[in-house]
N, C-alpha and C positions, 0 to 999 in steps of 0.2 A: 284522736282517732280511736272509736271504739276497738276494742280485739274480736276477732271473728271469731264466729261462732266455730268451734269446732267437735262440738257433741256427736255422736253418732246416730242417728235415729234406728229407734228400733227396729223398722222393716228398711234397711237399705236398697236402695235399688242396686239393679246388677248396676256392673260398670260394662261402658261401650268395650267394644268389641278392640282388640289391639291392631296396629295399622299392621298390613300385610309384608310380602315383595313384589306385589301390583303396584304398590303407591311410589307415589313423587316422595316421598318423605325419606322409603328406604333408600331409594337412586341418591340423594344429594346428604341427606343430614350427616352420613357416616363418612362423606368424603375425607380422606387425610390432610387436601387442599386446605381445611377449612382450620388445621391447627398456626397457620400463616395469619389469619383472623380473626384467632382467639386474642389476642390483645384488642381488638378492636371491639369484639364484643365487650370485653371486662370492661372497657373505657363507657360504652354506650350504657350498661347496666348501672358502674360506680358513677356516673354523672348525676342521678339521680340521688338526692339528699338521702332518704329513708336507707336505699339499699346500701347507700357507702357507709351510712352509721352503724347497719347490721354489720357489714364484714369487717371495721375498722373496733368493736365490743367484741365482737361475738371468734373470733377469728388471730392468729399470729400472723397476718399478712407480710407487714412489716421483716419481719423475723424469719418469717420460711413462706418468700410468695408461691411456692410449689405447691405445698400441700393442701390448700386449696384445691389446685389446681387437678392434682392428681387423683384428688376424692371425690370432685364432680364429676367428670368429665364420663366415667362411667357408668352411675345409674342415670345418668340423664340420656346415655347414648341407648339404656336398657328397655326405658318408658317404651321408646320408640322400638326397640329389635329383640327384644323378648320375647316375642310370642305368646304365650297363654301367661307367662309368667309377668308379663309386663304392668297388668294392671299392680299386682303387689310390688313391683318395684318402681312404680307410681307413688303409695302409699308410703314405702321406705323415704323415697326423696321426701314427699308430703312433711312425714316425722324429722326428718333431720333439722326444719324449721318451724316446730312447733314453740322451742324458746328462745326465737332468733326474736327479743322484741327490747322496748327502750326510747331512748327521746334521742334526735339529730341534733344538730350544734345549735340549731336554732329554737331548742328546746320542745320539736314538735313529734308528740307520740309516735313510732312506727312499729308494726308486726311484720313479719317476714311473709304472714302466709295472708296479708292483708290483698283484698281484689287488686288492690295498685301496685303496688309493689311485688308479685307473685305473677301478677298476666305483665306485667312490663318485663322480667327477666324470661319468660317467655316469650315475648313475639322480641325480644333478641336473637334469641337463638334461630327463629323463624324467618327473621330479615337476614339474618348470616348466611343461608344458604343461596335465597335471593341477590344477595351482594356478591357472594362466594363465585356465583355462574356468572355474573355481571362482571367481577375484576380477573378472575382464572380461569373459568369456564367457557360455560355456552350460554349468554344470554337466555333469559326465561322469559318466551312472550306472555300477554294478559293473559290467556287463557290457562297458560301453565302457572302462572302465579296466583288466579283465582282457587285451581283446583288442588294447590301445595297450601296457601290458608286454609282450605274447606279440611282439608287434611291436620292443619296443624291447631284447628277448634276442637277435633273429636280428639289429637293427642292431649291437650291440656283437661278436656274433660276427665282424663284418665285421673288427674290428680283429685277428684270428686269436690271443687272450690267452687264456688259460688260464678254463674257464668255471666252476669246483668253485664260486668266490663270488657266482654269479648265482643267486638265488632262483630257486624252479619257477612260483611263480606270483604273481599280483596278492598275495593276502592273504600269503603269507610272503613279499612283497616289504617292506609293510606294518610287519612283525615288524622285518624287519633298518632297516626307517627307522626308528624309533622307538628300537629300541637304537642305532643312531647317535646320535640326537637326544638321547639323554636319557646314552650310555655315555661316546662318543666325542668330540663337539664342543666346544670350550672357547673364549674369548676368544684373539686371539692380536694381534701386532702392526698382521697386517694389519685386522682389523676395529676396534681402537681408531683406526687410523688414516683407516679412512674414513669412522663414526661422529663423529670428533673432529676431522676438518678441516673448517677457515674459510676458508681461503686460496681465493684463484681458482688455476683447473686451468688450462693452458693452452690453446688450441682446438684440436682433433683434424686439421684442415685449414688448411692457412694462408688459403684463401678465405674462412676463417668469422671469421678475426681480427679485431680491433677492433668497433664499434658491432654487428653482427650477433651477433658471441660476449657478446656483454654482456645483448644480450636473450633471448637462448637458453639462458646459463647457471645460470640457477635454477631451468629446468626439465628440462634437460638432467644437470644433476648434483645441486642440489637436489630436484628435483623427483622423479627414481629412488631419492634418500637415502630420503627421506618415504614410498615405495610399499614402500620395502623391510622401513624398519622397522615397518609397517602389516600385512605381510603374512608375515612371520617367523613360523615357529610360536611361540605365547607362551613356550613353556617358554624358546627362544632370546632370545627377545625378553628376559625376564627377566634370564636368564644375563647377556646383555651391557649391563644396565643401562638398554635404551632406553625412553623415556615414549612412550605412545600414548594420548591422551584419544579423551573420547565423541565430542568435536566432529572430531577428526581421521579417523573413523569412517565419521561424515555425511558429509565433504567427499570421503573415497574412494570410498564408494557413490553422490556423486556423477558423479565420474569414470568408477566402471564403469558408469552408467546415459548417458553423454555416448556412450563408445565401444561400448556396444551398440548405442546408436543408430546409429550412424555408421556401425560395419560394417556394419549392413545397407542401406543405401545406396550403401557404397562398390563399385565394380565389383569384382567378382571376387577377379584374381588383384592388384589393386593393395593387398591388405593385405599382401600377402608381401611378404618380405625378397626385394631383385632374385635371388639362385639359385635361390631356390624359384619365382616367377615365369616365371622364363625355363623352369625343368623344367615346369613345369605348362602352358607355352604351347606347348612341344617334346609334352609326352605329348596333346595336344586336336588339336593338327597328323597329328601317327601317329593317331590314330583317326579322324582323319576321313582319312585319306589310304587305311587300311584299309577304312575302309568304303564310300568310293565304288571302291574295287577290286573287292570283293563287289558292288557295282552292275553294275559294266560286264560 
């Protein structure tokens, strides 16, 4: 695999403009729902050879599967709810894989910020949201899922990579998932190993340690294990050997009938992840700050 180019040219173009709180992107990407299917994303991302060899070098997974977890989760939620700032914390993520690179078990070169590997851990995140209203939500018709892609080509533009691998639209977005799905994905060490551990995790925070992490941890790590392989597409679900009965079925449709409820009761902005919150409370401030301007 050659390494991508990553020079700067000397007249840069601006970067696209950062998505707003019009878009489909801010409504769904920052949902809390969606941390029930962060295992599932990590499984759809690590199934891929390249990217399990980058986090399996590059990374103490093994050793503290947190910390990963806790250091992404926020400039990727920033791309999207930054505002002015979002293109440079575009750039940030961009840099964090500048030396994520090395050869897979099968001795085959990969880069982190390679077209393949870089737009595949992106339209993860992308199909998350889509799955997210599919298994907890509110279903996303064509139309709303054309225009949440259309949205999620101009976020990934933000990281300024090369765009030749970006589908043009929803439906041959569609094509290139499914030849993933069925071309590309395969078992790797990291998904036997989060399928196949017993062990206790350690807690993410030292405040959660002891009697509080005891009661937390079956739903916190069991409990995402179980959504994950629930919600897997089956063909993976297969591939990797995992059982899902009828009963286990009922018990999720219970769960997405628990937190439909719920959202709609819960205030607002309190289902968000705190960045998407605090943009969402920033962008309700600016508008009413413009609008009683236009008053006066």
């Amino acid at each position: 695999m050659q390494a991508p180019d990553l020079a700067q040219p000397a007249h840069p173009p601006a970067p696209p403009s950062p998505l707003g709180p019009d878009s489909l992107t801010w409504r769904y990407f920052g949902d809390l729902r969606g941390l029930l299917l962060i295992g599932r994303t990590g499984i759809l991302q690590n199934m891929h050879p390249g990217l399990a060899a980058g986090v399996l070098q590059h990374s103490d997974l093994f050793a503290n599967p947190w910390n990963r977890l806790l250091r992404s989760i926020p400039p990727i939620l920033g791309v999207v709810y930054d505002g002015g700032q979002a293109a440079g914390t575009a750039l940030q993520v961009r840099s964090f894989h500048r030396d994520i690179k090395g050869q897979d078990g099968e001795g085959r070169p990969y880069h982190a910020l390679s077209p393949e590997l870089f737009y595949w851990a992106h339209a993860t995140f992308f199909e998350a949201q889509i799955a997210l209203q599919q298994w907890l939500g509110a279903p996303l018709d064509e139309q709303q899922c054309e225009r949440l892609y259309q949205e999620s080509v101009h976020w990934y533009a933000l990281y300024g990579l090369p765009m030749g691998q970006v589908p043009e639209s929803y439906v041959a977005f569609q094509g290139y998932w499914q030849r993933m799905l069925e071309q590309r994905l395969q078992p790797t060490e990291i998904t036997t190993w989060y399928f196949g551990s017993t062990g206790d995790l350690q807690a993410p925070y030292p405040w959660m340690r002891g009697p509080l992490w005891w009661c937390l941890q079956p739903v916190l790590v069991g409990g995402v294990r179980w959504v994950a392989r629930g919600t897997l597409p089956p063909v993976l679900r297969e591939r990797l050997g995992l059982r899902w009965t009828a009963s286990d079925q009922r018990r999720l449709r219970l769960l997405a009938g628990f937190l439909r409820l719920a959202w709609r009761v819960l205030p607002g902005e309190w289902g968000y992840f705190p960045r998407a919150r605090r943009a969402i409370r920033r962008a309700r401030l600016a508008a009413s700050g413009a609008h009683q301007a236009r008053q006066a």
